[in-house]
N, C-alpha and C positions, 0 to 999 in steps of 0.2 A: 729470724732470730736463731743462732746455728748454739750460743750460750745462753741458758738460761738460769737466773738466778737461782742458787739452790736454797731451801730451809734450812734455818740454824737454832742452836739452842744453846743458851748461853745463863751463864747466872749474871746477876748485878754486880757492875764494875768490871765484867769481864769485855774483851774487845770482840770487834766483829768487822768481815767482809762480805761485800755482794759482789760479784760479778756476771757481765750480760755482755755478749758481744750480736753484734747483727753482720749481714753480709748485704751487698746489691749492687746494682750500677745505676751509679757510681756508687765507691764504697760512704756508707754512712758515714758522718765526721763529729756528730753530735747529738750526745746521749743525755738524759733527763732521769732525777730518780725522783719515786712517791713513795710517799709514808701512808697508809691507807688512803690513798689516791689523792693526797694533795702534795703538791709538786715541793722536794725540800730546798729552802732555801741556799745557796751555793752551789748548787749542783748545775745549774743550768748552763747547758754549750760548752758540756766538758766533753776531751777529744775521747776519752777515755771510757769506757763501761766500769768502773771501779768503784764503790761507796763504800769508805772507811769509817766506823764507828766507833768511838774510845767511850772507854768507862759506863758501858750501859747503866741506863736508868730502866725501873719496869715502865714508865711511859712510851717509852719508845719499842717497844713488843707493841707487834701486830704484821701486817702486810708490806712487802715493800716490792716495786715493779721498778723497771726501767723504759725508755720512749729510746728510740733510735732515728735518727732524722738525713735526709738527704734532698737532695732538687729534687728527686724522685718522687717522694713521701718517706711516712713512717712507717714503725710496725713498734707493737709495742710486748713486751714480755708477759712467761705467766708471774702471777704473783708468787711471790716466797714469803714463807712462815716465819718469822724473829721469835722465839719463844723466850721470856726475860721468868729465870724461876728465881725465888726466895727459896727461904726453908720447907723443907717436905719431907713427908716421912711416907715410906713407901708399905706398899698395902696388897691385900688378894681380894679384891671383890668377886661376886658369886660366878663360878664357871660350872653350869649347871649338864651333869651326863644321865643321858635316860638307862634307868637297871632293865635288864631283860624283867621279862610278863612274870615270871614265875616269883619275882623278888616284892615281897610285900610294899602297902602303899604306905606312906607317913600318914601323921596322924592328918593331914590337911588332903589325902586322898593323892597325894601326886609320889607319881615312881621315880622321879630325878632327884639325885644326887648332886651336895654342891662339893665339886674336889678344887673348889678354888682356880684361880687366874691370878698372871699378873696384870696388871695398869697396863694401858696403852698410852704412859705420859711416857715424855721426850728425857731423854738422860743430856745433862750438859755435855757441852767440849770440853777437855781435859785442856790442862795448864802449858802440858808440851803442845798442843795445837799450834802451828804457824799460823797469827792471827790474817797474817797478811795474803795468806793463798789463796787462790781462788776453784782450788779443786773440792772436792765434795768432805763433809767431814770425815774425820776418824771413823765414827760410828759408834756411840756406846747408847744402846738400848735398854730398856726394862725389860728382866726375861726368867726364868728359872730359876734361881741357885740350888733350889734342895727341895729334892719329892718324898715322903716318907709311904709305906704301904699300908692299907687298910684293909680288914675284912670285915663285909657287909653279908650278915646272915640272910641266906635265900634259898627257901626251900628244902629246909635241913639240912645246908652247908653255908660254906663261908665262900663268898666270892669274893676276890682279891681286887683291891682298885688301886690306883696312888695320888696321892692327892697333893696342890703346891703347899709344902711349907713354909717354905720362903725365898722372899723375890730381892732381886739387884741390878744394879746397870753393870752391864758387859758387854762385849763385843757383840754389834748388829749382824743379823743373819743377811748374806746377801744373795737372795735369790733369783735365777736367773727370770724374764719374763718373757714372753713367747709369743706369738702369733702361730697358728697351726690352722690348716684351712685346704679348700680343694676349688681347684679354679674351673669353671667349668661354661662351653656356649648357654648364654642364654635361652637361645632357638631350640636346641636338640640335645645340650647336657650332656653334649661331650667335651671330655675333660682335654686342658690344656696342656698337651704333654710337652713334655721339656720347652717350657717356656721359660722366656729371661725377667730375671726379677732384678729389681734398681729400686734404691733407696738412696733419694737426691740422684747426681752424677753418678754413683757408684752401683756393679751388678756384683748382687751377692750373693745370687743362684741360679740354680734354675728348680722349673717346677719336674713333680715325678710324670712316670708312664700312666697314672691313672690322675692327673690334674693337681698332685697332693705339694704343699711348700710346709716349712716353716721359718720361720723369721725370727730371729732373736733379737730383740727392741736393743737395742744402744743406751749405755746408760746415761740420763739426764734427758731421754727424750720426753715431751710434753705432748708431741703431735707425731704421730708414727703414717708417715706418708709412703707407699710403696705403689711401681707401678710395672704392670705385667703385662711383656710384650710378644705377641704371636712372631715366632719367627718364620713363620711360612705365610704369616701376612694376609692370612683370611680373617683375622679378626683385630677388630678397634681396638687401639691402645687402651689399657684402664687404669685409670690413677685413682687410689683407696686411701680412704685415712679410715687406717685399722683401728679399733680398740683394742686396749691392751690393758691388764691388769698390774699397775707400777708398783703393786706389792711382790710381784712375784708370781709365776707360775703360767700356763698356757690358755689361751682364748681361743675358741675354734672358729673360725670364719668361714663362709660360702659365698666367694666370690664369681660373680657373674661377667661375661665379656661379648661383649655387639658385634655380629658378624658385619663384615663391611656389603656395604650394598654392591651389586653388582654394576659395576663400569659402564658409562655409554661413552657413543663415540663423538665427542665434539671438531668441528672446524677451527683451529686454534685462528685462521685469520678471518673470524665472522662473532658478531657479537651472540652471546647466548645466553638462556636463561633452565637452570634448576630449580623446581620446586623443591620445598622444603616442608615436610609433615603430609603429604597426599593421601597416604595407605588408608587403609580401610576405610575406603570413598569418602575423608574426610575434607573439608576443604583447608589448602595449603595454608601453616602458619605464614609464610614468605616464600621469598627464594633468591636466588645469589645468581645475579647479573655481573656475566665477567666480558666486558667489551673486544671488539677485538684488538689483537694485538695484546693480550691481557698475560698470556703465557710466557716465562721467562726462565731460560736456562740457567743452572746455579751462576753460570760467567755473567749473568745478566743481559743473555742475545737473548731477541724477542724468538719464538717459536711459532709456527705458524700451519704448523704440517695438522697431520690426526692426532687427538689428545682422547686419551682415556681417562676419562671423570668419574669418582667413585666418592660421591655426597651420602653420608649415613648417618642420619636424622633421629635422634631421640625424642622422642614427642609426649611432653605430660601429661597429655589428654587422657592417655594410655595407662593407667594405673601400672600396670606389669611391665612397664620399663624401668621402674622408679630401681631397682634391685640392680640392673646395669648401668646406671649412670655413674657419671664418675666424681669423684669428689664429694665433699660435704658442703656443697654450693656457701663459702665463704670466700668473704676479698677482705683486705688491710682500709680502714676510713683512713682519712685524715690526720688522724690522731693515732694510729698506728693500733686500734681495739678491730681483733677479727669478728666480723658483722655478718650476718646469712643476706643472702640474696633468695630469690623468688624466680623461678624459672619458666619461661615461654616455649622455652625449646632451647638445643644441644645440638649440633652437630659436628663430625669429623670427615675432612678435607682430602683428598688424596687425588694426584694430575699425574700421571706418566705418560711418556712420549708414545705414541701408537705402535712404534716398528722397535723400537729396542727396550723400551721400558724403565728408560731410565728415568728418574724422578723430575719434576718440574717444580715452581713455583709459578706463584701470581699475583699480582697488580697493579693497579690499584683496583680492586674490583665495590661493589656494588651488593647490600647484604638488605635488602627492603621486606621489611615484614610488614604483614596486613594488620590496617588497626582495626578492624570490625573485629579479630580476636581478644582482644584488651579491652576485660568488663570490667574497669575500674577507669575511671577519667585520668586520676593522676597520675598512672601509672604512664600514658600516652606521654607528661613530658619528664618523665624520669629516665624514659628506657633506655638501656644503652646494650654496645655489645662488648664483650670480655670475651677474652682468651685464657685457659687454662695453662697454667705454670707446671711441668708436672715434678717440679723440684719440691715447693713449697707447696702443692697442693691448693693453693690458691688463685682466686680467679684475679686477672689484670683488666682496667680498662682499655680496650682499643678504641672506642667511637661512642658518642653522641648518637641514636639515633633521632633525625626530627623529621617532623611529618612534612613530606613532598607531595604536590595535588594531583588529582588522577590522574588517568590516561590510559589506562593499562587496564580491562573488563574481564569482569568471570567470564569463561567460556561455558562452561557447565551450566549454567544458570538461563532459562529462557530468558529471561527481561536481562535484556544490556546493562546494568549499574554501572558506575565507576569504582572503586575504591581507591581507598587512601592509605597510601604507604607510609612508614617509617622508615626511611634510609640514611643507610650508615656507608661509610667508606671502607677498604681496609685489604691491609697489603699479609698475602701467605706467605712466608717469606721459609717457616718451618712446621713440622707433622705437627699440629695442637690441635686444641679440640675447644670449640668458640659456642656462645651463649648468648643466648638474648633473655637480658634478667633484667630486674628495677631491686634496688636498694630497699630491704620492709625494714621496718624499724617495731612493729607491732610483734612484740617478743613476749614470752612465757615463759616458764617450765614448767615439767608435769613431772611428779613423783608416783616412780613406779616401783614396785619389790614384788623378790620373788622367793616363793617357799616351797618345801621338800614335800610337803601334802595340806591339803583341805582343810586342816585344823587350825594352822595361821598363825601361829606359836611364833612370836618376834625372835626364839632364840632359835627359829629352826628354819631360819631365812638362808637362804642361797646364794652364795657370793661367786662370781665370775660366770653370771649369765647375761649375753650380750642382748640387751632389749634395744627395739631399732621401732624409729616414729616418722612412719610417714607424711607430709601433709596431702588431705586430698582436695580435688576438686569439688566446691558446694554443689548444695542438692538443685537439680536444674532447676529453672528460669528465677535463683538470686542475681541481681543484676553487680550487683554493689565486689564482686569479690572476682582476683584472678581463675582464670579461667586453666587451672593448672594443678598436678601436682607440686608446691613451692618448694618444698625442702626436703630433705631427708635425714637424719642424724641417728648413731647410734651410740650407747655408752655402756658399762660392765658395772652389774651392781657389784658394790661395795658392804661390807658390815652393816649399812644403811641405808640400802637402796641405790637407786639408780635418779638423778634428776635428766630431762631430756627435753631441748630446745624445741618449740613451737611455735607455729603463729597463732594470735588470740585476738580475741578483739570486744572491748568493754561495752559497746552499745548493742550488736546482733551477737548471743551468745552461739549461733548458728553458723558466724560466717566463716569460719576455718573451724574445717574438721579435722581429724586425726585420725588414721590407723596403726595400731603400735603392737609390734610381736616382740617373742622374749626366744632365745634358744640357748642352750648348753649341749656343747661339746657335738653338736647338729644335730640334737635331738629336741625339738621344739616342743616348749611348753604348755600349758592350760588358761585359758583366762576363765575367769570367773562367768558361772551361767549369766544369762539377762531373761531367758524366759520356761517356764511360763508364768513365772514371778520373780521381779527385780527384789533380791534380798541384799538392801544397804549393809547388814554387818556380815556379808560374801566378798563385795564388794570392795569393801573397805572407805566407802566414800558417806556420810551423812546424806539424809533428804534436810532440806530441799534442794540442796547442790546438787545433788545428783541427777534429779531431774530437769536440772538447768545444762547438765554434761550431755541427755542423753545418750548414757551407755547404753551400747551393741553390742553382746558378742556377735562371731561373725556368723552363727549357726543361727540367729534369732529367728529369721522366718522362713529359714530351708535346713532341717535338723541333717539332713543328708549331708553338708558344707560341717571344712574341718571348724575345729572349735580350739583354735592354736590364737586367734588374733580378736582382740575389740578393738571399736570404734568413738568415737568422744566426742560433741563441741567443745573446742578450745574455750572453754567461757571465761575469760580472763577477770581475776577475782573483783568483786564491787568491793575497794578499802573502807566502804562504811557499812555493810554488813557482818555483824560479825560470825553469822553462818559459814562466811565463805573464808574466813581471817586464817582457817586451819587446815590448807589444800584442798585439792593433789594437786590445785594447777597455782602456782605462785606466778606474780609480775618478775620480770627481767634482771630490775635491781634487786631482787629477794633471794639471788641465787645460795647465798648460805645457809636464808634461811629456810629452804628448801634442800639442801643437805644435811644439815645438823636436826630435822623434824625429828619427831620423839615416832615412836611404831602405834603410838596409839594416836595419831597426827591421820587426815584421811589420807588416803593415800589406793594408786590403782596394782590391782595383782593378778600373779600368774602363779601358777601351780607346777609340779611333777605328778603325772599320772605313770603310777606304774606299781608292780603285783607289789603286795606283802615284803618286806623288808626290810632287816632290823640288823645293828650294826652295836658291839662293844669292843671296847679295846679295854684293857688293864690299865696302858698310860695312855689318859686323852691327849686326843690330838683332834685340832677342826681342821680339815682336809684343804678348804676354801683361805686357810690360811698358813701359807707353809711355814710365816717364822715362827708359827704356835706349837711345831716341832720340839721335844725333850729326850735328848739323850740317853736311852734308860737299855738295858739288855730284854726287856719287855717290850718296849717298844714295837708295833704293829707293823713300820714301817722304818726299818732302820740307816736307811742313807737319806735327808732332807733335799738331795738334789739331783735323785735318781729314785723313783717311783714304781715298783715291779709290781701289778697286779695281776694274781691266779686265781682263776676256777675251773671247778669241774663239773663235765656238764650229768646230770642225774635223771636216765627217761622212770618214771612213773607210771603201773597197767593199771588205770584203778578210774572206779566210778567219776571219782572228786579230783579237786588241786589240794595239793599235799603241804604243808608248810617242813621245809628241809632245814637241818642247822646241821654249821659244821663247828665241830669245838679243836680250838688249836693250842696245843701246848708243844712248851720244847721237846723235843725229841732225843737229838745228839749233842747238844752242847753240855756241858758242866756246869754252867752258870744258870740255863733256864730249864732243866729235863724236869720235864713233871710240872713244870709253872705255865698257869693258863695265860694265852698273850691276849687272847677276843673270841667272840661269838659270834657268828652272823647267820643269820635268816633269812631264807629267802621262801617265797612260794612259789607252787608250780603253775606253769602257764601250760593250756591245754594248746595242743598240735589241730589246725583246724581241719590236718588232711588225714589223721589217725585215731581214729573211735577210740572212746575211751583209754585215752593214753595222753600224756604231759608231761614236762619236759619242768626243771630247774637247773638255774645255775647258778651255782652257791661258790659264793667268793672261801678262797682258805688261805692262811699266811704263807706267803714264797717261803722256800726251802735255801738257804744263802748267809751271807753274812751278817752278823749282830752290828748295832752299831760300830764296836771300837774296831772292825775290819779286820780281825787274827784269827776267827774260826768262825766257819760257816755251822747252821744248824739246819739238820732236818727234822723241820715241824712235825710231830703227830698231831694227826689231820683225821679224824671223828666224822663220818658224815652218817647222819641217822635222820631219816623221813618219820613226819607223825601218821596215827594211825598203824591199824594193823598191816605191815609190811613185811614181805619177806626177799632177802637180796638171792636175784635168781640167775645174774650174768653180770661178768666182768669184762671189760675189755682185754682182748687177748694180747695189745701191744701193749697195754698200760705192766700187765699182770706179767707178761716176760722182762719187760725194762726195770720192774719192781724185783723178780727174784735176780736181776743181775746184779741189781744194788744191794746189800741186802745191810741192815738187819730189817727181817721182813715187820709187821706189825699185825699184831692179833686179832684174826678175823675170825673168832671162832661164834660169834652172833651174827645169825643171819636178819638181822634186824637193823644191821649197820654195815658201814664199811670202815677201815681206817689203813690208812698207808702212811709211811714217814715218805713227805714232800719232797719231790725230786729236785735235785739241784738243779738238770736242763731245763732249758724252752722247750717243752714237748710240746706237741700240737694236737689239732684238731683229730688224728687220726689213732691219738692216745685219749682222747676226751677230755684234755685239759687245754687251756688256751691261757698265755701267758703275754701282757704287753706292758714296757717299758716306758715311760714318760714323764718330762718336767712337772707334770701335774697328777697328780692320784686321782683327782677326779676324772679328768680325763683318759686318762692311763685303764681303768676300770670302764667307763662307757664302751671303748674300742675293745674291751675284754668282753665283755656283757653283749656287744654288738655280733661278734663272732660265734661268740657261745652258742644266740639265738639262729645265727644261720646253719652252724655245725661246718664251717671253714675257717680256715688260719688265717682267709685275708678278706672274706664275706662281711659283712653287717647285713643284721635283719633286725625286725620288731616283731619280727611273727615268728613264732618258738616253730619250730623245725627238729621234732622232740627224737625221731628215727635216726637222725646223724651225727653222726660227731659224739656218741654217748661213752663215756668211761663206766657207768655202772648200771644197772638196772633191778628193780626191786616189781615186784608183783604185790598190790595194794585191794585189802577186801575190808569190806563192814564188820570191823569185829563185834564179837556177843554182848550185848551191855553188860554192864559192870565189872569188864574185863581192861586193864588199861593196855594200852601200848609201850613198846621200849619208849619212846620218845616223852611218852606223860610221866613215865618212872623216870625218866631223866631229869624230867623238871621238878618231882617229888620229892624224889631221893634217888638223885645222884652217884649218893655212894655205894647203894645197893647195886644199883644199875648197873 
């Protein structure tokens, strides 16, 4: 499906179009549309992808898809949104910002403030809209119109905040969306340097000298399929379907790639056999019988000379391959709905000629897998073998396999047996990469969310962390279940979580398990403890379901093991208990209602571990949502599609970890001098190689232009540690770059620093670290990353407090009932 139908919004009476186009061979000739999946009447074996609507009624809001058909098969669209609106009146419901500590609590105990939101309802098409097009609409959004300023007394002064006054349909933000990632050998984790990237037919890069790409998703994509090709041909092609966040902004990926096996030397005119899965003295899933005379020059002369064979085997046996396989083991049904498959094994082909190297094909060759690996009966007459597409990303069928009678004996094995193969046919014709899978139909989803810390607060969820769910192989000797890792899928939570494909199964709540990790920006997250007591409201999942999931973390009975991933039965819901009526694992057909769950719906979680730190802005903005973006000369972040994050790094000599704040107001500008734009906190992390000493790095507002792009401002930038501190060393390149700039900034407290914010990228050897990104979230991990190594192109997690330092302060136990600058700060302020 190369068009897919877009979402519309429309009031009553007004007109509308869908359009879908499909591609294939032969080309598709007839298209089919549904109205929430029943097929509408006149539409059927139209040449066309076009469904013309006059005069909406609100009955006809809801879903509409298209089927695409050929001698081939189908394939069928995703669904798009009809929004049919009446009368409405538009509104600010609660957009809730946490006041820094020092700012008293409401009478109900809580320190959030509501400065309002607008709707996330759909704004109709305008009247000039060409009903008949079939490109994407105009765009008009709920968004902004008018922020007015408030001050919230805190701590014997007034903190300034801005709050929506009121909201409008206007022009939609369009933000770019991204793929960001590092491609690297599975084996040894070296990265893929300048490798070639292709999305479908077309190469749209190459990767960096340290493995690093990015991708810019094409607008209207649905399935973002990319595949990255070794040009020096030591390692397996890899075809990924990325997640990508179709709101807007960057996803970080860690792409993995399969070294090819190393070549033997075949007799191209003698029949011969490869195993296939042998390694680690296991016994072979199969193996590929290619007769002789089997070798064939592109002209189609048979070859007969020396042949170099190079068979490399993916085997799900193997937990730790699951990360290098390629694809999201999906094929097109009959009905053109993308269905998962279940995997036996993976391999990729390669024949070149002994003495010049030049490439070969083959067959008709011979692909016989062992059925004594296939722990499920049915599966023995389902199985078949596919070939991966690496345009679509989809798997094709090539063969049938059926079971053919012995003849062919373990050798490994004292006692002679026979075995019983499964063979399939099948001609190489070009580089793919082929599978031996059976069609499951036993589908799920599992709702997962992820949050900023341990407290669980639904508004303080994490949106564009890629959670990835493995299926595993059952606990040994279940008879009843494939013997395999089956699937793999990944998805990007949303404002609501993440839902994510599994396999389940309503009679053994045991018989497909699941492993499922969360990351942002490649910094892997937390799952909730499992021992040495399972706490259901940790968890987020009710007893007794939960006890029917049994949840793992993965640290459960080796504390030494990271504690980044859990483990589940897939226990696919009983629809007459109502225990189970309310997640985390919904049936198949429940996928929305498995989207749209409420935060107090059960549901599985992951966490952010990481120091103390605390974040205001003057005009909110949620980071995880770039069109939540407002215009303002305060604004924290003044360009929505250019992302600058700074900080400085702060070493600490002192007993303790310090909590550090830097306060940022305008500096240079006329419009902001003296107006605070944010706060942030951070605490210090101790140096594990440097006694008593620790390290922060505390984010401060870029020094650059305001939004309306006519004059740059340089922030004053406040950094002051709590406790009794005193600042005992400056960076010497920071403090000459600063009196080259000048006007300098009053440092005459040795209890603080403050500098007006440099317009350069200064670096790691000025103690500031400065990175650019479609994403702020991201843009700031890669800051944060650096900071803790103390290099401009390092990342660490381990604070490295001697390097890279811009300031230094000497930290003692002050006398009780003496405060600190930093307590006077949060006191009073204006004394301070």
């Amino acid at each position: 499906m190369v068009l897919q139908p877009a979402g519309r919004v429309r009031e009553a009476g007004q007109d509308v179009t869908f359009c879908c186009q499909a591609s294939g061979t032969p080309a598709p000739h007839k298209y089919y549309w549904y109205h929430n999946g029943t097929l509408l009447e006149g539409t059927a074996e139209r040449s066309s992808g076009r469904l013309a609507l006059r005069g909406l009624a609100p009955e006809q809001a809801g879903t509409y898809h298209c089927k695409a058909s050929s001698e081939a098969g189908a394939i069928r669209s995703a669904p798009a949104q009809l929004t049919v609106l009446g009368e409405r009146a538009l509104g600010a419901p609660p957009g809730l910002v946490e006041l820094p500590s020092e700012c008293p609590q409401d009478a109900s105990g809580s320190r959030y403030y509501n400065v309002g939101r607008c709707p996330a309802s759909p704004c109709p098409g305008g009247p000039a809209e060409p009903s008949g097009g079939c490109g994407g609409d105009s765009g008009l959004c709920c968004g902004v119109r008018r922020m007015e300023l408030r001050q919230v007394p805190c701590a014997g002064s007034a903190l300034p905040i801005k709050v929506v006054a009121e909201c409008g349909c206007g022009p939609c933000a369009r933000p770019r969306a991204l793929v960001q990632g590092r491609v690297t050998a599975a084996d040894t984790g070296e990265p893929l340097r300048f490798g070639l990237i292709f999305l479908g037919a077309r190469q749209v890069g190459f990767t960096g000298h340290q493995g690093s790409f990015a991708i810019e998703v094409p607008p209207g994509t649905r399935r973002l399929v990319a595949r990255f090709v070794d040009g020096r041909q030591r390692l397996v092609d890899a075809v990924k379907v990325l997640p990508f966040d179709p709101r807007g902004g960057a996803v970080y990926q860690e792409v993995k790639m399969l070294r090819k096996k190393e070549p033997v030397e075949l007799d191209g005119g003698r029949s011969n056999a490869i195993p296939l899965g042998e390694a680690g003295g296991r016994e072979p899933v199969g193996e590929l019988v290619l007769p002789a005379g089997a070798f064939l020059r592109p002209s189609g002369e048979v070859f007969n000379g020396t042949v170099k064979a190079s068979v490399t085997f993916v085997d799900p046996r193997d937990v730790g391959t699951a990360s290098a396989a390629s694809s999201d083991l999906s094929f097109a049904n009959a009905e053109g709905e993308i269905v998962p498959l279940r995997t036996y094994g993976m391999f990729a082909v390669e024949f070149r000629e002994g003495d010049s190297g030049a490439a070969l094909q083959a067959g008709p060759v011979q692909v016989r897998m062992d059925a004594a690996q296939v722990w499920m009966a049915e599966h023995l007459q389902k199985m078949k073998l596919w070939s991966l597409n690496p345009e679509s990303g989809l798997w094709e069928e090539e063969a049938v396999l059926r079971p053919a009678g012995g003849g062919r004996r373990r050798r490994r094995r004292r006692k002679r047996e026979e075995r019983t193969f499964l063979v399939g046919n099948l001609e190489i014709r070009e580089r793919r990469l082929f599978n031996l899978d059976v069609p499951e139909d036993r589908r799920c989803f599992v709702k997962v969310r992820a949050y900023s810390n341990e407290k669980f607060n639904p508004y303080e969820q994490l949106e564009g962390v890629v959670v990835s769910l493995i299926n595993l192989e059952p606990q040994p000797g279940f008879p009843s279940n494939p013997r395999a890792w089956g699937r793999f899928d990944s998805a990007v939570t949303g404002p609501n979580g993440a839902c994510l494909p599994a396999f389940c199964d309503a009679r053994r709540p045991d018989a497909y398990a699941a492993l499922v990790t969360a990351t942002l920006g490649g910094e892997e997250l937390e799952a909730v403890a499992s021992s040495p007591k399972l706490n259901p409201n940790a968890v987020g999942v009710a007893q007794p379901y939960l006890g029917k999931l049994g949840y793992r973390r993965s640290d459960h009975e080796d504390a030494a093991l990271k504690k980044t991933a859990f483990q589940i039965n897939v226990a696919k819901p009983d629809p007459n208990n109502v225990d189970e009526s309310n997640g985390p694992v919904y049936s198949y057909r429940s996928l929305r209602e498995c989207e749209e769950a409420p935060a107090s719906a059960n549901h599985l979680r992951f966490y952010r571990v990481e120091v103390d730190r605390y974040e205001y802005n003057v005009v909110p903005f949620k980071e995880s949502d770039v069109t939540s973006w407002t215009g303002d000369y305060l604004a924290w972040w003044p360009n929505p599609q250019e992302f600058r994050a700074c900080y400085i790094k702060v070493q600490l000599r002192g007993p303790q970890e310090y909590m550090v704040r830097s306060r940022n107001v305008g500096g240079s500008h006329p419009r902001t001098r003296g107006q605070l734009y944010g706060l942030r906190d951070s605490r210090s992390v101790r140096d594990p190689q440097l006694a008593d000493t620790s390290g922060a790095c505390v984010e401060f507002k870029c020094g650059g232009m305001l939004f309306d792009q006519s004059l740059a401002d340089r922030t004053l930038v406040s950094v002051v540690p709590q406790g009794s501190c005193r600042r005992t060393a400056i960076n010497g390149l920071l403090r000459d770059y600063l009196s080259r700039h000048p006007p300098l900034a009053d440092n005459n407290h040795t209890g603080a620093f403050s500098m007006l914010a440099p317009l350069d990228p200064l670096g790691h050897n000025y103690g500031i670290y400065t990175v650019t990104d479609q994403n702020p979230r991201l843009a700031k991990e890669i800051a944060i990353g650096r900071c803790f190594a103390g290099t401009s192109d390092g990342f660490s997690r381990e604070m490295r407090a001697g390097e890279g330092t811009a300031v230094t302060f000497e930290c003692q136990e002050r006398p009780p009932g003496r405060e600190s600058l930093f307590q006077r700060l949060l006191s009073a302020p204006a004394e301070a």
